[in-house]
C-alpha positions in Angstrom: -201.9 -32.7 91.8 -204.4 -29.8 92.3 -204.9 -28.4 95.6 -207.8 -26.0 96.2 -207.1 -23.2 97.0 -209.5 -21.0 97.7 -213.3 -21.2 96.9 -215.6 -18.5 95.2 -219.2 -19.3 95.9 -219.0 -23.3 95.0 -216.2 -22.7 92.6 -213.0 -24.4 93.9 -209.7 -22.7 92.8 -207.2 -25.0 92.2 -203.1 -24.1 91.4 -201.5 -27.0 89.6 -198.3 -28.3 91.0 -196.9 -29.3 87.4 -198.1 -25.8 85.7 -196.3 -23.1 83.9 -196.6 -19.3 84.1 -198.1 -17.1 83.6 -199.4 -17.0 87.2 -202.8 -18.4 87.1 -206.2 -20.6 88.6 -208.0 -23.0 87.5 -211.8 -22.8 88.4 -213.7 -25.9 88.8 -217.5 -26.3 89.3 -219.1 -30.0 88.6 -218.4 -30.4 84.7 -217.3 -26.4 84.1 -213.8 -25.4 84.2 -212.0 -22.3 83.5 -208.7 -21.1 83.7 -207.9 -17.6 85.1 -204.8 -15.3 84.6 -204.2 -14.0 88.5 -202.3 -11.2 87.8 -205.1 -9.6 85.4 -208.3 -11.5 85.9 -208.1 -12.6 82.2 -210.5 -15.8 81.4 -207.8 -17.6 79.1 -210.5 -20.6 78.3 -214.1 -21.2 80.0 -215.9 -24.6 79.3 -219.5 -25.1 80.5 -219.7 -21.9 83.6 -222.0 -19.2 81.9 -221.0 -15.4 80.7 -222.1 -14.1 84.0 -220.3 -16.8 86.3 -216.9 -16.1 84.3 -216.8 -12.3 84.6 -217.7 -13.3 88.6 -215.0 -15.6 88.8 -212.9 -13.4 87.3 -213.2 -10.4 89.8 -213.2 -12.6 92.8 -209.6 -14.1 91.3 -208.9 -10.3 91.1 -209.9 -9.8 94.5 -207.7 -12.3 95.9 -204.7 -11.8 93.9 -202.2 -11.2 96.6 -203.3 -14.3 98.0 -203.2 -16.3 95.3 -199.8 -15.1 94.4 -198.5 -16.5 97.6 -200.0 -19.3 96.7 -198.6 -19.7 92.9 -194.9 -18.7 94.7 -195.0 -21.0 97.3 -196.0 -23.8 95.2 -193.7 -23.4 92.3 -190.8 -23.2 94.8 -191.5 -26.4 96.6 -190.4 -28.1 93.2 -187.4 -26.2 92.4 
């Protein structure tokens, strides 16, 4: 299961209920996908979004990192 969220632009974010750390989103966008380290803003693997939409994506992860930190915690917990 992958709940959005947040949403940059038309970009959901989605945290994964079965993921491991580090701490991070995965962007989806019709057939493009990326996965984004939260604490650092670090595109681990883009497939499909452009140059320009990653480094976006990116910094609006970065911008919402204490957010989506919350978010990782609190879902991760629920399973523990």
């Amino acid at each position: 299961m992958s709940p959005t969220v947040a949403k940059f632009k038309s970009v959901h974010l989605m945290i994964r209920t079965n993921d491991h750390p580090p701490p991070h989103v995965h962007a989806m966008k019709g057939n493009c996908s990326a996965v984004i380290e939260i604490l650092t803003g670090r595109v681990v693997r883009s497939h499909g979004f452009s140059r320009k939409d990653v480094g976006q994506i990116g910094k609006a992860v970065l911008s919402m990192k204490s957010f989506l930190l919350e978010e990782w915690n609190a879902i991760h917990e629920e399973k523990e």
